[in-house]
N, C-alpha and C positions, 0 to 999 in steps of 0.2 A: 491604606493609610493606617487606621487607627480604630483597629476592630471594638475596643471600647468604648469608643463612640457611636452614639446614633447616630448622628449625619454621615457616618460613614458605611454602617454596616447597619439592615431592619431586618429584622425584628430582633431588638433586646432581649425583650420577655416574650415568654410563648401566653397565653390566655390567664394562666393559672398565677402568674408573676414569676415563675422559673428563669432563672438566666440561660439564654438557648443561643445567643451571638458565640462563644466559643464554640461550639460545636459548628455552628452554620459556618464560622470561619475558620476549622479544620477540613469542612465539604469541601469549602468555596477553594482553600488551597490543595486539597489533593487534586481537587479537578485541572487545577491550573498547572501543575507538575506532572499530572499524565498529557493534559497538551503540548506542555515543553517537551519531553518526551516523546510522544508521536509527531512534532515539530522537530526535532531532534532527526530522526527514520527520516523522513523527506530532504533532511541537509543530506545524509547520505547517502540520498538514492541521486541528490543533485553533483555531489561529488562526484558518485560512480559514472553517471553520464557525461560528465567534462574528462573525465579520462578516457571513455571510451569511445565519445563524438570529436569530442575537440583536439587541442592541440598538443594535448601529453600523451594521447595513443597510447595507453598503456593498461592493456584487457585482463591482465591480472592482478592489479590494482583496483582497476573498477571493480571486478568480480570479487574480492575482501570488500569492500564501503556495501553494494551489494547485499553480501552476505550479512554483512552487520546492520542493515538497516532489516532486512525480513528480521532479526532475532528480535531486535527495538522495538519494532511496531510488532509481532510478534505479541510480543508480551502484555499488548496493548487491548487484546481484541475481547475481552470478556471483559473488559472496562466499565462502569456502572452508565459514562455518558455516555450517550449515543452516535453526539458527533463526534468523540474518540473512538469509538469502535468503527465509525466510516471511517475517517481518515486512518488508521491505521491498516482497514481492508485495501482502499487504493494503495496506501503505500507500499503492502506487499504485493497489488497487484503491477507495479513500476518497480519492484526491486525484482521481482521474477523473471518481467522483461527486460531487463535491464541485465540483468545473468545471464537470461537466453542473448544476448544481445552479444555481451562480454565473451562468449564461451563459441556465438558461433563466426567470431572475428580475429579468435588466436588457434595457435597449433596445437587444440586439446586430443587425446584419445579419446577412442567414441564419442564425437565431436556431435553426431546426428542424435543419439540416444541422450545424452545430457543435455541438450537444447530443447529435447521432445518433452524430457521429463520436468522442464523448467516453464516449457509454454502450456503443458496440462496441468502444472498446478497454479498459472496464472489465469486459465480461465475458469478453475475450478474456485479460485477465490471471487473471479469474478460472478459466478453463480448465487456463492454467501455473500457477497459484498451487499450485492444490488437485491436480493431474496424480494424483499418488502418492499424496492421502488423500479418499477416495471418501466416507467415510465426514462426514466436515468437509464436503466441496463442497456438500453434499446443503443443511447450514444456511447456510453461508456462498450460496449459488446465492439461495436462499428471500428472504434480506438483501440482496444486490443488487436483487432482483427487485421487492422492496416499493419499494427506493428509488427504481428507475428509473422505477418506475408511477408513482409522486408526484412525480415529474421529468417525465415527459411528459403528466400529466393538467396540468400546469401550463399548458402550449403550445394547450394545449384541439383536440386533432386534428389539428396541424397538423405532427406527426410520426408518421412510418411506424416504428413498433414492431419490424414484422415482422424485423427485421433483426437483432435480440437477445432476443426475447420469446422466439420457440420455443428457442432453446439457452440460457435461463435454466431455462422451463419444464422441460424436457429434464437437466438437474443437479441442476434441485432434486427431481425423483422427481413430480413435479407430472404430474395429466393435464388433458386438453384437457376 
């Protein structure tokens, strides 16, 4: 509303009688524009998914929303707030499956090596994502793991697993 107002924005003055509401309401709006922003990255990881689940079937498509959603949140991740730096972690951990997803559903070349190289750096985010809550990795790890198995039962064997299976296995508390 009406950052020069009190009832809308406190603290006015900091201790000393310094005017500190503009500053506090230049925080309070960049915070709010990198959540638009990493709110942004999740429309289009939700785009890329309705092209490549739904009813437009169209994997190269997905795979551009995809791609522009990892750059979005991407640029998100050294963010000063914290829940913008999670949500922009999941979100590139959903736009990498969502690539692996798109790429092993169309006629790509090296169709098994670019799906490989998209689901190790989806579990590799999810490593940094989750770092500091042990407790999350455990179901978030499990949620990767389903999805990458129905990413690579797609390719029918023609992907080496071994390269993210056991450090999924391994987070999600899962044994062999």
């Amino acid at each position: 509303n009406e950052s020069n107002l009190g009832t809308f924005l406190q603290p006015q003055f900091n201790a000393h009688g310094r005017i500190v509401s503009p500053a506090n309401y230049a925080k309070l709006a960049a915070a709010g524009y990198a959540g638009i922003k990493a709110g942004n990255a999740r429309a289009l990881v939700a785009i890329g998914d309705a092209y490549v689940d739904g009813a437009l079937g169209d994997s190269q498509r997905a795979l551009t929303y995809y791609q522009q959603a990892v750059t979005a949140a991407d640029a998100l991740r050294n963010n000063p707030q914290a829940e913008v730096r999670q949500l922009a972690g999941e979100t590139l951990i959903d736009a990498h499956l969502g690539a692996a997803d798109a790429i092993s559903r169309a006629p790509y070349q090296n169709k098994p090596q670019a799906v490989s190289r998209w689901l190790e750096q989806a579990v590799k985010l999810l490593q940094e994502t989750y770092a500091q809550q042990p407790d999350a990795l455990a179901d978030a790890a499990f949620a990767v793991g389903v999805r990458a198995t129905e990413i690579a039962t797609r390719l029918e064997g023609q992907l080496d697993v071994r390269s993210w299976a056991d450090d999924v296995r391994a987070m999600s508390g899962m044994r062999r």
